[in-house]
C-alpha distance (Angstrom), angle and dihedral (degrees) to the residues before:
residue distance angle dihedral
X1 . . .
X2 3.76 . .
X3 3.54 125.9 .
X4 3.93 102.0 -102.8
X5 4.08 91.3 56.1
X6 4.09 88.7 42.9
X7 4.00 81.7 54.6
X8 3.27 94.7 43.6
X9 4.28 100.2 45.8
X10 3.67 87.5 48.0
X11 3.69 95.9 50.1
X12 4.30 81.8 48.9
X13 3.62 87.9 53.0
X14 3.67 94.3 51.8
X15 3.84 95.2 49.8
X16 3.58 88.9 44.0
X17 3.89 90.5 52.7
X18 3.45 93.4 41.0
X19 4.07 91.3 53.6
X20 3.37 88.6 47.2
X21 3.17 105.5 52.8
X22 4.08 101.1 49.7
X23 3.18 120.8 106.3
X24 4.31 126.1 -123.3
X25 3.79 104.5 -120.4
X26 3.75 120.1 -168.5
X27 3.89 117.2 -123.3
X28 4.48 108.9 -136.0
X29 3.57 89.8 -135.9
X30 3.57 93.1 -175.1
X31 3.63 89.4 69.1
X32 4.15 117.8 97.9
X33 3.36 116.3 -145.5
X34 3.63 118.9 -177.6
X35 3.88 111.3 -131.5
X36 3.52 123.8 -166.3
X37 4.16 121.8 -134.1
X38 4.02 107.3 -129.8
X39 3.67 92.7 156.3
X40 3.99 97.2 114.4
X41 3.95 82.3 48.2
X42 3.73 125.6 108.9
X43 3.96 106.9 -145.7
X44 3.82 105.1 157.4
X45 3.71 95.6 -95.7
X46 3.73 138.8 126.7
X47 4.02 125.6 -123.0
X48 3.56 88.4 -81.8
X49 3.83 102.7 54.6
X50 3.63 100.7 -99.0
X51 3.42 133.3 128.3
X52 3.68 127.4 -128.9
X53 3.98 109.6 -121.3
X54 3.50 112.8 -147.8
X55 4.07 113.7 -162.7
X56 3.71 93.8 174.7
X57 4.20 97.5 80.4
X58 3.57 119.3 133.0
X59 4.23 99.0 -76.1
X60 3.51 89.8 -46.7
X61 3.65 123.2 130.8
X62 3.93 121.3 -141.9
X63 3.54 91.2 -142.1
X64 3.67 103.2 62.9
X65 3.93 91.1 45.1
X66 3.61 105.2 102.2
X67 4.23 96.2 -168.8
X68 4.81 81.0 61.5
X69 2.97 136.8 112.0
X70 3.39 91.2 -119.7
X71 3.77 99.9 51.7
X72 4.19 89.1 79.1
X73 3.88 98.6 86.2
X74 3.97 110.9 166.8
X75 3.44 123.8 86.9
X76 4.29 105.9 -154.6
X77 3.90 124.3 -141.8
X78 3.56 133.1 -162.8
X79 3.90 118.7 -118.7
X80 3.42 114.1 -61.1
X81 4.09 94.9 -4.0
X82 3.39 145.0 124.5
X83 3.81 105.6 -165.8
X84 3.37 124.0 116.8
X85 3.39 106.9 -122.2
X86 3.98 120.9 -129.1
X87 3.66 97.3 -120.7
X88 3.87 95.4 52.4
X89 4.11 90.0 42.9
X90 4.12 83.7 91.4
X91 3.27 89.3 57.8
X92 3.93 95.6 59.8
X93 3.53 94.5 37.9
X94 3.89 93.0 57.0
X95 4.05 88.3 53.6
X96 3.58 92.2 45.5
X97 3.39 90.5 56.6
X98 3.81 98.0 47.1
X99 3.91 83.9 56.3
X100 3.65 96.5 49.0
X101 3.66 80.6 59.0
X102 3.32 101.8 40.1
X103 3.96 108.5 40.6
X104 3.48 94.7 172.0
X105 3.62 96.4 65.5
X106 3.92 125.0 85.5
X107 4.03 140.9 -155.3
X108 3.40 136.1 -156.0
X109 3.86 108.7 -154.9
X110 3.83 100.9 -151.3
X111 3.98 110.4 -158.0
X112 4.15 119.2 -152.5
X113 3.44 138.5 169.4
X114 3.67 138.2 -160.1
X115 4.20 121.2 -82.0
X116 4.29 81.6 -102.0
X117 3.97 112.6 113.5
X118 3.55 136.8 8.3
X119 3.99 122.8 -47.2
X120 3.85 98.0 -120.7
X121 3.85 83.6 59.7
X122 3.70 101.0 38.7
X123 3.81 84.0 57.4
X124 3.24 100.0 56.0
X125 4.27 87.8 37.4
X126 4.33 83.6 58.6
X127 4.31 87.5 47.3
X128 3.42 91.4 56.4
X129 4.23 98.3 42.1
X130 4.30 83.3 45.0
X131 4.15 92.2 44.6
X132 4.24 85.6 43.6
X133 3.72 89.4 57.8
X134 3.83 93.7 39.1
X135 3.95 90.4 51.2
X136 3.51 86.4 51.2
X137 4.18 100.9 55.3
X138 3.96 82.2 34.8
X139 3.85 86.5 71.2
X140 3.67 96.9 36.4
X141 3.67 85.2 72.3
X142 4.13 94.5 -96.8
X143 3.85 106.4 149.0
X144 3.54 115.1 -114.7
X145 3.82 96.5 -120.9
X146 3.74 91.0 61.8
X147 3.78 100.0 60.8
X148 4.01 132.4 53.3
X149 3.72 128.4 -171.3
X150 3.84 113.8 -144.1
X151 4.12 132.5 162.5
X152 3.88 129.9 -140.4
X153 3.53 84.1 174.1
X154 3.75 99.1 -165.5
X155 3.88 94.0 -27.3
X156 4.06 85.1 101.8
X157 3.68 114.4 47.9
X158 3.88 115.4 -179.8
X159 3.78 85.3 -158.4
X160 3.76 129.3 26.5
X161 4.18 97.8 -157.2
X162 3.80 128.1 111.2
X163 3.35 103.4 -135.2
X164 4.07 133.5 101.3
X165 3.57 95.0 -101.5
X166 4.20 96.1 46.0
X167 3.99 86.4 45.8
X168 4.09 95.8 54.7
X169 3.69 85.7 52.5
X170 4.18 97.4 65.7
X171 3.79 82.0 45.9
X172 3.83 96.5 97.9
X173 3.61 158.5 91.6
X174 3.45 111.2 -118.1
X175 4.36 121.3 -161.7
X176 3.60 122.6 -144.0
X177 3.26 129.8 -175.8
X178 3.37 124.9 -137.6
């Protein structure tokens, strides 16, 4: 088999993991959400959403400026789901891209959950929300070497209330780099 169809049946495999693997989330439809219109705005971004991320500013690095792209860092799930959501896809796409261009930088993609459920299966809830993330950069081209998929589970809690609102925000992904 020559090297373009290996590259090419392993990338297959991933997508077909990666499909696989997602979970169906129901939408509350009852729920109104006000949405702002930004479409006649310019924000720096491509058709897609994302932003360009330029590494080539004078000394400065793109990961200490908090106004970047790369300065949002938490990927939010739904209860008790792994899929990366649409709206935080831009999110991983604009890190993937600053490690395609810089391959000598690393991330740890740290899983969590909320304080809801037993550890064992919070754990495993935070591998799969970490390895979702990782999939994702994995087929953006990200080497494998630069990214790791861990879970706190709900060992790390961003916020310590019992409400809704505190709840969503263990939900996540976070990315550290390293």
């Amino acid at each position: 088999m020559s090297t373009r169809a290996f590259k090419m049946f392993v990338v297959a495999s991933v997508v077909a993991v990666v499909s696989a693997c997602s979970s169906p989330v129901k939408l509350d439809e009852s729920s109104n959400v006000p949405v702002e219109d930004r479409s006649g705005q310019n924000t720096g971004a491509n058709a897609n959403g994302v932003a360009r991320v330029d590494t080539t500013q004078q000394g400065l690095d793109p990961l200490n400026d908090p106004k970047g792209v790369l300065a949002q860092r938490s990927v939010y799930f739904d209860f008790d789901s792994y899929a990366v959501k649409d709206q935080y896809r831009p999110i991983v796409e604009n890190h993937a891209r600053f490690l395609n261009n810089n391959r000598n930088r690393k991330v740890v993609i740290e899983g969590n959950t909320d304080d809801v459920g037993s550890s064992e299966y919070n754990l495993a809830l935070g591998q799969r929300r970490s390895e979702a993330v990782r999939r994702m950069m994995l087929l953006l081209g990200v080497r494998d070497d630069q990214v790791e998929a861990i879970s706190f589970g709900k060992e790390k809690l961003k916020s310590t209330g019992t409400d809704e609102a505190s709840r969503a925000e263990n939900r996540r992904a976070d990315i550290a780099y390293r």
